[in-house]
Legacy VTK file of the C-alpha trace (Angstrom):
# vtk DataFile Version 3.0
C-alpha trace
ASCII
DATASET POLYDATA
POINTS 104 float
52.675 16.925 169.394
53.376 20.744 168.651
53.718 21.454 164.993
54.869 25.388 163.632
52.816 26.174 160.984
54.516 29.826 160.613
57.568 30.176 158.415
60.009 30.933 161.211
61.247 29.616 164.508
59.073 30.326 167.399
60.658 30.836 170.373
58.904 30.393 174.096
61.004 30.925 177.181
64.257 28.616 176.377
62.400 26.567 173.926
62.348 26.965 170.278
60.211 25.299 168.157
61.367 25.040 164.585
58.932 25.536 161.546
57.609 22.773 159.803
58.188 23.721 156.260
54.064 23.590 156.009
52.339 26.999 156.528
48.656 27.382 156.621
47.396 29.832 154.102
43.936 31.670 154.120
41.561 31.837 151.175
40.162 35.464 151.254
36.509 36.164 149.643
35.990 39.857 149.075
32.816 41.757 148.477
32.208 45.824 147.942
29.321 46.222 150.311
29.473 50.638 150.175
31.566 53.629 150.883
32.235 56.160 153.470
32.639 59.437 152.400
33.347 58.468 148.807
35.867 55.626 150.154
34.739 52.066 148.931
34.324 49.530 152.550
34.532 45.664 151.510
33.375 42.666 153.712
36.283 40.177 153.665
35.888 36.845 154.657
38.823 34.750 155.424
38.810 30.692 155.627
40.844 27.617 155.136
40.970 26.199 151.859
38.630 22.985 151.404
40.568 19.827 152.608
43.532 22.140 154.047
43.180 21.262 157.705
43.142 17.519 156.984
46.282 17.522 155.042
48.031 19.028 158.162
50.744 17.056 159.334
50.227 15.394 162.196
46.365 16.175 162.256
44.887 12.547 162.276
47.227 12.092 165.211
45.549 15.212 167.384
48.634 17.357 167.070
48.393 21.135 168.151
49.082 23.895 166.084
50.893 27.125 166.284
49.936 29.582 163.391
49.920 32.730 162.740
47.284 35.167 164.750
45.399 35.932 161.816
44.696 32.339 160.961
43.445 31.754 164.734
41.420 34.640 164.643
39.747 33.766 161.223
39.327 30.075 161.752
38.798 29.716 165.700
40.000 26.258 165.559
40.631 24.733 169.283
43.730 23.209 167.808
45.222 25.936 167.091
47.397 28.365 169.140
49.508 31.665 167.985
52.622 33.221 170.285
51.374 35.242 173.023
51.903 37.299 174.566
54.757 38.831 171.821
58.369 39.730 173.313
60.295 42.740 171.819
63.914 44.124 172.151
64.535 48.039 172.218
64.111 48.161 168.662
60.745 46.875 168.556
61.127 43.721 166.516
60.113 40.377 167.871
61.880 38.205 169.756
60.081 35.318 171.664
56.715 35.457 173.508
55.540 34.754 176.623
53.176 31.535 176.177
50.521 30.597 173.309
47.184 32.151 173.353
43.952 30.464 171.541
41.062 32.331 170.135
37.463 30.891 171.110
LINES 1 105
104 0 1 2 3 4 5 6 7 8 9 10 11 12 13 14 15 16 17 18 19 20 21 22 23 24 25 26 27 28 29 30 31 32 33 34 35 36 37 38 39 40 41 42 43 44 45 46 47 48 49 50 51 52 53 54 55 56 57 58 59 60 61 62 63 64 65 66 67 68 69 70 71 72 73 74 75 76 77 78 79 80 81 82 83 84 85 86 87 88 89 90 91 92 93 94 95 96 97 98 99 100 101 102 103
């Protein structure tokens, strides 16, 4: 079972797969650790919220999970899968992408 976690269509090839109406948001912890040249540098730390990946739909049922690449990247959960590689028309704006990639 593939469930969209992004809020829009995804579209592979000649398949689209619709959102779910649930999106995955990340908590984001923040700390001032110095500066550069007068320019304050933070350490942010991104997670899921406690209990958040349970309440997916579909997760007690082993579904797979397209999110956004952020919320691959910052949770590196095997279950989860963003668009990749992106497609783009002339204009630069997304269109479809290639296949799903997963961050390890």
């Amino acid at each position: 079972m593939l469930i969209n976690l992004t809020p829009h269509p995804v579209t592979i090839g000649n398949q689209t797969i619709p959102p779910s109406g649930v999106t995955l948001r990340l908590e984001e912890r923040v700390e001032q650790v110095g500066s550069l040249d007068g320019i304050p540098t933070y350490q942010v730390v991104r997670s899921a919220p406690q209990g958040a990946l349970e309440a997916l739909p579909g997760w007690n049922e082993g579904a797979i999970y397209i999110v956004p690449s952020m919320v691959a990247e910052a949770l590196r959960h095997p279950r989860f899968f963003f668009p990749y590689p992106l497609i783009r028309d002339e204009q630069g704006r997304v269109i479809g992408a290639g296949g799903l990639g997963r961050v390890e």
